[in-house]
N, C-alpha and C positions, 0 to 999 in steps of 0.2 A: 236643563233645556233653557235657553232664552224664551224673553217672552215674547219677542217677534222675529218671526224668521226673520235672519239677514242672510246677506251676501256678501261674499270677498273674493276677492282674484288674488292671488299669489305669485307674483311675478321676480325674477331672477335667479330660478333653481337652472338644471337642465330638466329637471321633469320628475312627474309621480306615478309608481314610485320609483327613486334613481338610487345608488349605491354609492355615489362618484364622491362624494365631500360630505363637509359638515353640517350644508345649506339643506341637502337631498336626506339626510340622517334626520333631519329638523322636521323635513314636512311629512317624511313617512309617519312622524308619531303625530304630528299637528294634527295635517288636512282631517284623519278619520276622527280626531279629537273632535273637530268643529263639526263635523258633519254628524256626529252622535249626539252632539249641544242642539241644532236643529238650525246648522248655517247651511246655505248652501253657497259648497268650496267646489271653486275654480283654479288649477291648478296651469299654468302656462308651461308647455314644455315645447324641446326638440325635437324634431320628427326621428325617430330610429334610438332614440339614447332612452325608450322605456320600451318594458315587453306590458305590450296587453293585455296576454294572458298572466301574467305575476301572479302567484295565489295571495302574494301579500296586497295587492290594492285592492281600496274597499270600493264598490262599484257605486257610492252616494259621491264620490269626490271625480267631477268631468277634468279629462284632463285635454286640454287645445294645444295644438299645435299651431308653430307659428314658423315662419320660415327667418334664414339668417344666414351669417357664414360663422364655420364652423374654424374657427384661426385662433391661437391664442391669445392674440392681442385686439383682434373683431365682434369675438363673439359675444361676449356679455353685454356686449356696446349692442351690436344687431339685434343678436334678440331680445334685449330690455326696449330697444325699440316697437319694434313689431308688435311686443305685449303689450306696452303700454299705449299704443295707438289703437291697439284689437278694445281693452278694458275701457278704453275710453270712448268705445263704443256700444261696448256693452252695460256700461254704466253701473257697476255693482254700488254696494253700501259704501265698502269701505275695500283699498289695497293696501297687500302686505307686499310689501316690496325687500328685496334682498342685493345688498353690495349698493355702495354708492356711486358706484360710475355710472346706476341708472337714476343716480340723479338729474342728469341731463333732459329725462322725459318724465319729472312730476309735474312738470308746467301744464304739459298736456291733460296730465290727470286732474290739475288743481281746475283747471278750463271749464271743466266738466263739471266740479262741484263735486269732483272725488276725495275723500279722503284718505290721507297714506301714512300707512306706518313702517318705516325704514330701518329696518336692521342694518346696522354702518359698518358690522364687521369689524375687520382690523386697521391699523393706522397702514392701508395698503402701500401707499406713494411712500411710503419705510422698507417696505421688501426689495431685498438686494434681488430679487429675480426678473423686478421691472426695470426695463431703461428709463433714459430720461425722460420720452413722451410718453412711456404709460405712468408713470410717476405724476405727470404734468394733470393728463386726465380725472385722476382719480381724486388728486387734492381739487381740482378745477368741482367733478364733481359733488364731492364732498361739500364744497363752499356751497352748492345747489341745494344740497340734500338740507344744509343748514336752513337754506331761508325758503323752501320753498315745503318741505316734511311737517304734515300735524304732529303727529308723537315720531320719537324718535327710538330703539331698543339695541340696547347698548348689553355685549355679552359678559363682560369682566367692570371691574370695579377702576380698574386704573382705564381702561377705556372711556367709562362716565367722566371719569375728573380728565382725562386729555379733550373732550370735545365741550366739558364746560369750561376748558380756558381757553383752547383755542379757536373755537366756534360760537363762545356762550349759548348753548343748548345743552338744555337737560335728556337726560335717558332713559328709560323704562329701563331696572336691570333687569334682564332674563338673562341667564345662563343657557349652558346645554343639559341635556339631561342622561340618564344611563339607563342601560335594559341590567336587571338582576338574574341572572339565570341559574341553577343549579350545576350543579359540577358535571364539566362534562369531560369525556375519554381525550386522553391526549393526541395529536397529530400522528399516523402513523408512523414511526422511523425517530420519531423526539420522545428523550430520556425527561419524566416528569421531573419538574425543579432543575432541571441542569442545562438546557440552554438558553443562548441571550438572543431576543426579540428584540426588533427595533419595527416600527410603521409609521410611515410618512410619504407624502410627497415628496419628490424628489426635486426639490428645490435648495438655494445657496441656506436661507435661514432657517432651515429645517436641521441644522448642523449633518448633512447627509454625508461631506466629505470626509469629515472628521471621525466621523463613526465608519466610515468605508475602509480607513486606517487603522483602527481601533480592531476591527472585526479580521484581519488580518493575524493581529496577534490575539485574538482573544480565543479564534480557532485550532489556535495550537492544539488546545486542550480540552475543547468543548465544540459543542454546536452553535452555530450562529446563524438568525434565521433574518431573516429581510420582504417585509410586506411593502408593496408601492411600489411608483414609478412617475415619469414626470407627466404622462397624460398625452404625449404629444413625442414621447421618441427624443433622443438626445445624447448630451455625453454622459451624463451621468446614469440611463439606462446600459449604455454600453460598455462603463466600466464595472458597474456591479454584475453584468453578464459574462464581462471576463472573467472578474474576483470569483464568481460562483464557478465559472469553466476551467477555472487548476486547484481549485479548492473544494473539495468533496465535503466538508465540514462545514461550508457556507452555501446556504439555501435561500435563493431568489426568488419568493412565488407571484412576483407581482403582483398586481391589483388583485386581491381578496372580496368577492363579493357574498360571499357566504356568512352571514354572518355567524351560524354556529361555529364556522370553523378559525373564523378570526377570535371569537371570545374564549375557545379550547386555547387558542396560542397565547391570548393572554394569561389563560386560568394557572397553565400548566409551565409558564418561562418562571427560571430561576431569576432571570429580574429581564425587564423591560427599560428599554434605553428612551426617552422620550427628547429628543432634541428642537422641538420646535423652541423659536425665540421670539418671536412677533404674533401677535393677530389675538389678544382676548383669552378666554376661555375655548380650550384646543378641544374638540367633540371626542378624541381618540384620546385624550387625557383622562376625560372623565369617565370612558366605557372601560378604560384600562381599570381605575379605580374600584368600579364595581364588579369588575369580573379578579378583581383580589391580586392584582397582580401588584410582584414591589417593583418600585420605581425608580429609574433614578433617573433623573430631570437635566436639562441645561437650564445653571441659576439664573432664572429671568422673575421680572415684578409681577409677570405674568401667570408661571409656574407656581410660583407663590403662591399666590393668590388662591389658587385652585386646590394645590397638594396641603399648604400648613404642614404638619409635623408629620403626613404620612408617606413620605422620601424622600431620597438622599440627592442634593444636588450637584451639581461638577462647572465647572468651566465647561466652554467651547477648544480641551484639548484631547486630543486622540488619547497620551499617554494618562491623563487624571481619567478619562471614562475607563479606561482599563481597566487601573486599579480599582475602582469603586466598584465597577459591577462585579469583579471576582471577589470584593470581599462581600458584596451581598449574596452573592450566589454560596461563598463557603459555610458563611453563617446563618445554620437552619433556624435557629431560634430567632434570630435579628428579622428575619426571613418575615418568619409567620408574623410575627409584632408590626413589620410594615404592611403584608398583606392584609390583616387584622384593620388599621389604622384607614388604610385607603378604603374596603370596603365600608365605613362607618362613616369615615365624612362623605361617602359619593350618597346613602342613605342621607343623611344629615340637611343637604345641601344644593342635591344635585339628582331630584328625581324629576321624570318624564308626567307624571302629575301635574306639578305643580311648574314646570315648564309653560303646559298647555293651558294652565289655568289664567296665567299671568300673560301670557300670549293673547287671552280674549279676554282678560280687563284690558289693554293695551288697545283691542280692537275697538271695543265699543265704549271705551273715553275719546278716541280719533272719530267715533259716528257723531258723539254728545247727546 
């Protein structure tokens, strides 16, 4: 327990508790974290993007609603505003703030004699899924977040070193962290160890295409299963709804919000395709790791970073994912030595403990 109660607002999720991303995966473990420490957490959300009744939200963490527009290129803009004008009314200890593009409104909070600690995410204005003006914003904000953020928290290691040369600011590492669960039954209709997983946002740097090719021929002979979507409707919703519409061996479940049943799919896939290339430490990296699944990654400084020697990497080509994931899937014993490996460094390195412990020295270095 601290030895004086504080307060903090948490501002740029969609809300507690939410399912949607990394950010929402982050405060479901945090907010009750803190609230057990003896803070009381404030939680900014979207009206409609949380259920109430959730069994999983702890009733010590208030969660406010704030209004916005709800657009993919609006929304984190709107309601980091709205929150951050609400907080600045409310005047907590100290804000946790999430994504840089709501650097735009720490001025407001700095006004106040608020103190903020800014998780920067990923180098965003680098995703091939923004155009030029959201590219524009986010480095714009970014430059904010730089001079106007008390502490800063930075999720990977090559993140810290790009924002201390190109920002000169340092970062709190925190990573993300993983739930350990015991084995559970496989997905109805999935053969254990023998079909290929893939979960992501359906975005360009997620290598979604490439893997949408890949899973064409990898269903000749097996199952192939597909978690996600792009959040907003698209082309790449509508081509893997085709792919799954003449291919009975290709399983589209979309957004997965369950989580026992997403950690079954990872427990029980002969290998897991992980194709993110951008953004830190990937939160669906590290749950993958601890729910034992093998891996095999697109080779990025990022995936590195995270996996080390517990799997196998490929290029961004349909025909090298192929190969690689049938020969981890053929070999049982290669199998369990990766499974083996990932669940021991997500132990190692990457526990929800010590997430939330380093999340409130973070906070209350930014009080002083």
């Amino acid at each position: 327990m601290t030895s004086v109660r504080r307060s903090v607002a948490i501002i740029g999720t969609r809300g507690y508790p939410s399912y949607y991303g990394g950010f929402e995966t982050l405060i479901r473990r945090l907010a009750p974290c803190l609230a057990e420490k003896g803070w009381d957490v404030t939680v900014y959300s979207r009206p409609g993007a949380t259920v109430p009744t959730d069994p999983a939200r702890d009733r010590r963490v208030v969660v406010r609603n704030t209004i916005g527009f709800e657009s993919r290129s609006l929304s984190t803009l709107s309601y980091g505003l709205t929150s951050c004008l609400d907080a600045a009314v409310k005047k907590p200890d100290v804000a946790l703030v999430l994504n840089v593009a709501n650097g735009f409104w720490l001025p407001a909070l700095k006004s106040r004699g608020i103190p903020t600690v800014v998780n920067v995410d990923g180098i965003e204005w680098e995703r091939a899924k923004w155009g030029k003006g959201a590219k524009k914003v986010f480095r714009t904000g970014a430059s904010l977040t730089a001079r106007y953020a008390t502490r800063l928290v930075v999720d990977s290691l090559e993140i810290k070193r790009r924002w201390e040369n190109d920002f000169h600011r340092e970062g709190d590492f925190i990573p993300y962290g993983g739930d350990f669960v015991a084995p559970l039954p496989p997905v109805e209709g999935l053969t254990p160890k023998k079909y290929v997983l893939m979960v992501a946002r359906f975005v360009p740097e997620n290598t979604v295409v490439e893997f949408f090719e890949a899973a064409e021929v990898l269903s000749r002979d097996r199952d192939v299963v597909i978690v996600g979507s792009s959040g907003y409707g698209g082309e790449l919703d509508e081509q893997v709804r085709a792919l799954a519409h003449r291919n009975e061996r290709i399983t589209w479940m979309g957004h997965v919000s369950d989580d026992r049943k997403l950690f079954s799919l990872w427990q029980n896939a002969g290998a897991y395709f992980h194709g993110h290339s951008v953004g830190g430490t990937n939160p669906a990296l590290v749950q993958a790791m601890a729910c034992q699944a093998p891996i095999v990654a697109r080779d990025t400084v990022y995936n590195r970073e995270v996996l080390g020697d517990a799997g196998r990497f490929v290029a961004a080509e349909p025909s090298e994912i192929v190969t690689t994931v049938k020969d981890v899937i053929a070999d049982s014993a290669g199998q369990q030595v990766m499974r083996d490996r990932a669940l021991q460094r997500a132990y190692d390195y990457y526990t929800w403990e010590d997430v939330c412990q380093r999340y409130e020295e973070s906070l209350l270095a930014a009080i002083g």
